[in-house]
C-alpha positions in Angstrom: 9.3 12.1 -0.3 11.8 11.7 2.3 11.3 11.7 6.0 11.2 15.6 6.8 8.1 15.7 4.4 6.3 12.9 5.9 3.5 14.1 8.4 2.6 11.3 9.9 5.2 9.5 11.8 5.3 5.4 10.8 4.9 2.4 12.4 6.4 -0.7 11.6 3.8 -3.5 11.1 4.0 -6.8 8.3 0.4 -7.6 7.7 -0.8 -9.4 4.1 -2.7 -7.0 2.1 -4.6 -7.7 -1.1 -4.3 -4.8 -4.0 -6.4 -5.0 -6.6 -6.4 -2.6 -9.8 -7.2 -3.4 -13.4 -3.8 -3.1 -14.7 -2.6 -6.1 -12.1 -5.4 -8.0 -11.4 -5.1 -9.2 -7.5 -2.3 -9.0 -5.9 -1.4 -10.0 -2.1 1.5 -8.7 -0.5 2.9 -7.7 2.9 2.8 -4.1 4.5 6.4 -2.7 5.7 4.8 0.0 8.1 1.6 2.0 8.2 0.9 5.8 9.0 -2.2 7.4 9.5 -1.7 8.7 6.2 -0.8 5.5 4.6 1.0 2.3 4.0 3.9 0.9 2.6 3.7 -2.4 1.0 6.6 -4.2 -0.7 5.9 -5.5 -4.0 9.4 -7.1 -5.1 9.1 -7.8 -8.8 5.6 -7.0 -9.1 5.2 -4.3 -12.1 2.9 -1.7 -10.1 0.5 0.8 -11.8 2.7 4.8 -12.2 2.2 6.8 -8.8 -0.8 9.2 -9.4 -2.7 5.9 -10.1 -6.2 5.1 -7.2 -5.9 1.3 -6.4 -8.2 -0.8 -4.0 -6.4 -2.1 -0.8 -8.2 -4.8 1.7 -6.3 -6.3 4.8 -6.3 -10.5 4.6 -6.7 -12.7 7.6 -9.3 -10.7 9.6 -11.8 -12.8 11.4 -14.3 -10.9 9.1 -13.8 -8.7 5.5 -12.0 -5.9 6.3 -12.7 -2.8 4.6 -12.2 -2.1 0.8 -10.0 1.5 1.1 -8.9 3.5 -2.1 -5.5 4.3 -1.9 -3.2 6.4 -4.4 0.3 5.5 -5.3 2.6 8.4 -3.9 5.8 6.7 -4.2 7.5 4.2 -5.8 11.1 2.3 -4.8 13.0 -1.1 -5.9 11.5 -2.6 -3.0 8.1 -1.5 -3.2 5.8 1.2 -3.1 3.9 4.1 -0.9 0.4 4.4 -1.1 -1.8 7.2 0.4 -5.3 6.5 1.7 -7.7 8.1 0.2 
């Protein structure tokens, strides 16, 4: 998806973020910028699930648990991947 498709417009913002999906166990790793429509977190070597696949994302280092949100895997780049919440 390139940036005339997106419909949200991002903000950048580095927060840890803990993915969890039975193909990868748990997995933390930093955002690169958020959306109202989603997140982009970069995953370096990480082998991540195909797009199309629902994983479970929770933001770290709140003073309490943040939410558990289901998010989609829309895109995927050498750097990381763009997830959709769902």
């Amino acid at each position: 998806m390139n940036s005339d498709q997106r419909r949200c417009p991002r903000t950048p913002l580095k927060c840890r973020i803990k993915i969890t999906h039975v193909s990868i166990g748990e997995i933390e790793v930093n955002t690169r910028n958020i959306s109202d429509g989603g997140v982009f977190i970069v995953t370096g070597d990480i082998e991540m699930p195909p797009v199309g696949t629902v994983v479970v994302g929770q933001v770290q280092g709140m003073p309490e648990p943040a939410p558990l949100l289901d998010m989609e895997i829309v895109r995927v780049e050498p750097e990381g991947v763009g997830l959709r919440f769902l």
